[in-house]
C-alpha positions as CSV (number, residue, x, y, z in Angstrom):
1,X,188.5,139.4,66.4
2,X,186.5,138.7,69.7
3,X,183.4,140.4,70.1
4,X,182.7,142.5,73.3
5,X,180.4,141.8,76.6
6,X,178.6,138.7,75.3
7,X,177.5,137.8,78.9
8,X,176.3,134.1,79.5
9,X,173.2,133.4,81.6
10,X,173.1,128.8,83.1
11,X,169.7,128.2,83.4
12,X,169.4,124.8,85.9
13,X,166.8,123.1,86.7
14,X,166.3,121.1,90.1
15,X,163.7,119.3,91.9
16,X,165.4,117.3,94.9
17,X,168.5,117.8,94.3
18,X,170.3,118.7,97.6
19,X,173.1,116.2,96.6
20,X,173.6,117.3,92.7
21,X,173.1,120.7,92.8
22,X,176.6,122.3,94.9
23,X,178.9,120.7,92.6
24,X,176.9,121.5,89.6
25,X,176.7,125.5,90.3
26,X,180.5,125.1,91.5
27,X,181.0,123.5,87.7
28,X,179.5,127.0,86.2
29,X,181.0,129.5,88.2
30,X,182.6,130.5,85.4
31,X,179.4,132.0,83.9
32,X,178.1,135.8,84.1
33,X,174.8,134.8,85.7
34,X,173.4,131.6,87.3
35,X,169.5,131.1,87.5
36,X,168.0,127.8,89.3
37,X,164.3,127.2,88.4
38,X,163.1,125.1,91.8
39,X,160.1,123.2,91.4
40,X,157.9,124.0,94.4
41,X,157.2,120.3,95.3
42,X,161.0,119.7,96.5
43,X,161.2,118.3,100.0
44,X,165.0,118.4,100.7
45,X,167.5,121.8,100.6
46,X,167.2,122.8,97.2
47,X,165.8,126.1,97.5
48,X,168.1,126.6,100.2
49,X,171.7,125.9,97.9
50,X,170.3,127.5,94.9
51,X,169.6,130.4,97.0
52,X,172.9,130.7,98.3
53,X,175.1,129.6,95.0
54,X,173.0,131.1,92.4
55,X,172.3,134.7,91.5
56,X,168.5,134.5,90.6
57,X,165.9,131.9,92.2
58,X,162.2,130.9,91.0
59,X,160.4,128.9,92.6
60,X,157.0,127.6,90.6
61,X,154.6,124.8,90.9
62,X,155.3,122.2,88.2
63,X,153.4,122.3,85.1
64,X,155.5,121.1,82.5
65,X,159.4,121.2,81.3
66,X,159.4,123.4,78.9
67,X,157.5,126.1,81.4
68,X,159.9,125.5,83.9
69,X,162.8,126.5,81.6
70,X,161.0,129.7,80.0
71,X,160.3,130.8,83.5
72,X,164.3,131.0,83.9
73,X,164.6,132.3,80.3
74,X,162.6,135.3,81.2
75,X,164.2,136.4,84.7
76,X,167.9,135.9,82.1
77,X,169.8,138.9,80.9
78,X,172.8,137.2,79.8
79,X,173.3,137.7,75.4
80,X,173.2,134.0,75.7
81,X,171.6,130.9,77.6
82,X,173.6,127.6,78.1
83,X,170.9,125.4,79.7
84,X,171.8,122.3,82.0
85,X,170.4,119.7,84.5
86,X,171.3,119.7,88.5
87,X,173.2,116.3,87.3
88,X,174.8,117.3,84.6
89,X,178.3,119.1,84.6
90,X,180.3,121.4,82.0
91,X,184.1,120.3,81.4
92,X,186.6,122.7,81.4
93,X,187.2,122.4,78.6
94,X,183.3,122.9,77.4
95,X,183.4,125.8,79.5
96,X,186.3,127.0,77.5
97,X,184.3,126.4,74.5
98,X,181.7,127.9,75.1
99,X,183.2,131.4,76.0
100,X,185.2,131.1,72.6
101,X,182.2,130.7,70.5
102,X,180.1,133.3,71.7
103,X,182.8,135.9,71.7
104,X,183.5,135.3,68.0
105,X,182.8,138.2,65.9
106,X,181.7,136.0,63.0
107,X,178.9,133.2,64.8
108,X,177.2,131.6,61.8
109,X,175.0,130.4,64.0
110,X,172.3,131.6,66.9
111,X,172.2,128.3,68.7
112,X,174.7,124.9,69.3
113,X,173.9,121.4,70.2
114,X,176.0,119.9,72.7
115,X,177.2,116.3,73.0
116,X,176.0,114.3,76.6
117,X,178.4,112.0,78.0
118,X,176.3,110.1,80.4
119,X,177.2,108.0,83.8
120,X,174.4,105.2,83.7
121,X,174.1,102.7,87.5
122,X,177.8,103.9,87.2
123,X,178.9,102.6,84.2
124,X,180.3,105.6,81.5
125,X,177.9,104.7,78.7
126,X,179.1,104.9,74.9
127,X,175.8,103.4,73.1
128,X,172.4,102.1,73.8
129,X,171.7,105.3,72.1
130,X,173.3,107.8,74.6
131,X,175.7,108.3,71.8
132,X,173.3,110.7,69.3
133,X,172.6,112.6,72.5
134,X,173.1,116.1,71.5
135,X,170.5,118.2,72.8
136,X,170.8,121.8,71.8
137,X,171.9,123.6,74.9
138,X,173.5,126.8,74.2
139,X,171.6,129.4,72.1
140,X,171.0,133.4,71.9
141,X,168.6,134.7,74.4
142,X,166.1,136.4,72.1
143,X,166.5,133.7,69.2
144,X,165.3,130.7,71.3
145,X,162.6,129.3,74.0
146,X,161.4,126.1,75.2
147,X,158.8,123.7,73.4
148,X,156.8,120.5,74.6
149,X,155.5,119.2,77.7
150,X,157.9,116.0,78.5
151,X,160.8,115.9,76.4
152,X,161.2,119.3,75.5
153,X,162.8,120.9,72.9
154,X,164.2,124.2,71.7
155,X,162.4,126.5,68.9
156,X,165.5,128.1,67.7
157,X,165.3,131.1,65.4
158,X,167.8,130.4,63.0
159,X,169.9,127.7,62.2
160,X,172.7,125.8,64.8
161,X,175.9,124.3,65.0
162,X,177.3,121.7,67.2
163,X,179.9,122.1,70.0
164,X,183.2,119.7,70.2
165,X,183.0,118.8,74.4
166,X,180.4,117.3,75.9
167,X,178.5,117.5,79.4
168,X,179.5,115.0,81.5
169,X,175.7,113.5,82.8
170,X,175.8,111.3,86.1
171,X,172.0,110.3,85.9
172,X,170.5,107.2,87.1
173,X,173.2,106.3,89.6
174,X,171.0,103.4,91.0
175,X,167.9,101.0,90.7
176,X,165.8,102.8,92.6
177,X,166.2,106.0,90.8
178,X,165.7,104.4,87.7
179,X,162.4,102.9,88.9
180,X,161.6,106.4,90.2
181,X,162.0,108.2,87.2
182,X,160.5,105.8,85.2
183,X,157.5,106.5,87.0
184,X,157.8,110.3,87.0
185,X,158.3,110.7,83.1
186,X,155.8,108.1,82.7
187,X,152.7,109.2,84.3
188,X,153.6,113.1,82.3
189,X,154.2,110.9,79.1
190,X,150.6,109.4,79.5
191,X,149.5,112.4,80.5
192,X,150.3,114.6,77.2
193,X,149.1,111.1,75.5
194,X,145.1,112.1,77.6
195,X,144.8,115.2,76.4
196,X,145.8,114.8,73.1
197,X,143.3,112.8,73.0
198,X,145.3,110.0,71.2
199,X,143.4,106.3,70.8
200,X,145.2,103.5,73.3
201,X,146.4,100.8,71.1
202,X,147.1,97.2,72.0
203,X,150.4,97.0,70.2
204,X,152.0,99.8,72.1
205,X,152.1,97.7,75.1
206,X,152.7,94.2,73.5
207,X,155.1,95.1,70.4
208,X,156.4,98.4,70.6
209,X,158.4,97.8,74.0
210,X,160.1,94.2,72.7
211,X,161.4,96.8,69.3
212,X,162.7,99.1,71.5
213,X,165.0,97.2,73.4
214,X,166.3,95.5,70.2
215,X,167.1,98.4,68.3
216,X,168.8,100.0,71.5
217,X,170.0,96.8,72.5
218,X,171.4,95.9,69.0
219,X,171.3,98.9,66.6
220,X,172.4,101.4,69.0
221,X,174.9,98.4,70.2
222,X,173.7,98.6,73.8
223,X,175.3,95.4,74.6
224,X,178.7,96.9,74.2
225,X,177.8,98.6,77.5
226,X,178.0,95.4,79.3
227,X,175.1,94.3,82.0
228,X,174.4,98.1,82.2
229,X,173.4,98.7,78.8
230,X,171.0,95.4,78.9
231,X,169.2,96.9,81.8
232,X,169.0,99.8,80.3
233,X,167.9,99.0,77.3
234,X,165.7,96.7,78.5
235,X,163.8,98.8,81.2
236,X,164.1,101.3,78.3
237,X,161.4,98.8,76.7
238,X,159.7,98.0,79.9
239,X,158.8,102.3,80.4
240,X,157.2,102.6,77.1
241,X,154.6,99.6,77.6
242,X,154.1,101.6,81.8
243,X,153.5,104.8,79.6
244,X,150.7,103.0,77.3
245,X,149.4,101.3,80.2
246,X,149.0,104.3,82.6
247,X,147.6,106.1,79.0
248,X,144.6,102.8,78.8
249,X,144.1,103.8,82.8
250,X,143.1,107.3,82.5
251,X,140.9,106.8,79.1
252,X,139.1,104.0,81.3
253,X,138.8,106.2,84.5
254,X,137.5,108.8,82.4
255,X,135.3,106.2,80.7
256,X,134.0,105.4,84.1
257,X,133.7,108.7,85.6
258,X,131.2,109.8,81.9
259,X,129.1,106.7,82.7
260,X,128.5,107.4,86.5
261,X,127.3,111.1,85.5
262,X,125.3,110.0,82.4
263,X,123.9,106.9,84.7
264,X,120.0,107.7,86.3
């Protein structure tokens, strides 16, 4: 027996993303309520789209992912959250899902992962490690919120199940988005890393990178993605040994910046 007015907030969020996000909040008209979290540095018609194809709108400086998405979380008054990226896009089929499970009577659980399908410099991907992608996405309002600065994660209040459609993810549809992003998630990664206060360590940048690509590459059975996958797994390798390296530059900067104060 269904159970009655279990409204569903989408929670998106979007920095430059004029081109993703129409036919992403077309994809979850479907919901009860739509919120798009902007981050204040966009330069193109975000604000603008969200503001016309979404029911709630907050704009906030950056300070971390998992800020960005509890800012949503609190302006929500759906029963549940299903949380997604401007590139990223429900099925029908998902959608269908979804509204199945959280009109159950009987839910044994408060929160569901959900399997990502992603679209990688245009290939479909199967492997290099996109296959265990199965973020937990869809959760009860007052059982969950957001964790961590980069890769964020959910702090779930109760225990979770796992959904049967996936969300269809177009990321990285070229190059120089790759290069971009590997950038952007690389300077926050090094970052978190500062003010830790975790040691740099040689090995990070020499060994570590070389391990990543072979266990994407040959564990996760990258090359079964063709050229794709070894680009991605290998650039996969290359971000961690930028992350490190950008890590060694801040500890020195800050090393520098001591000695000129402490220096007669």
């Amino acid at each position: 027996m269904p159970a009655e007015d279990q409204k569903i907030s989408v929670l998106i969020l979007a920095r430059n993303e004029e081109h993703n996000l129409p036919a992403c909040l077309h994809a979850v008209s479907w919901s009860d309520e739509v919120i798009v979290v902007v981050d204040k540095s966009s330069e193109d018609r975000t604000e603008e789209i969200a503001r016309l194809g979404a029911d709630l709108v907050a704009v906030r400086t950056f300070d971390d992912f998992a800020s960005q998405r509890n800012a949503g979380l609190e302006l929500a008054s759906g029963d549940w959250i299903f949380a997604i990226d401007a590139d990223e896009r429900p099925t029908p089929d998902l959608a269908r899902e979804v509204r199945r499970i959280v009109n159950e009577t009987y839910r044994p659980h408060v929160g569901y992962r959900v399997p990502i399908r992603s679209v990688v410099l245009g290939r479909p991907f199967r492997y290099s490690g996109t296959q265990f992608d199965r973020p937990l996405r869809l959760f009860r309002r007052d059982k969950g919120h957001w964790v961590g600065t980069v890769h964020e994660t959910v702090a779930l209040e109760g225990s979770s199940g796992q959904l049967r459609h996936a969300l269809q993810h177009r990321t990285i549809p070229d190059m120089t988005t790759f290069i971009q992003k590997i950038n952007h998630y690389t300077t926050l990664e090094a970052v978190k890393f500062h003010r830790e206060g975790r040691r740099f360590r040689w090995w990070d940048v020499i060994l570590r990178p070389p391990w990543i690509f072979f266990k994407l590459y040959v564990f996760k059975k990258g090359f079964k993605d063709g050229l794709e996958g070894l680009v991605f797994c290998f650039l996969s390798g290359v971000s961690v040994a930028v992350r490190h390296w950008k890590h060694r530059e801040l500890i020195l900067r800050e090393k520098a910046a001591q000695a000129r104060k402490g220096a007669p």
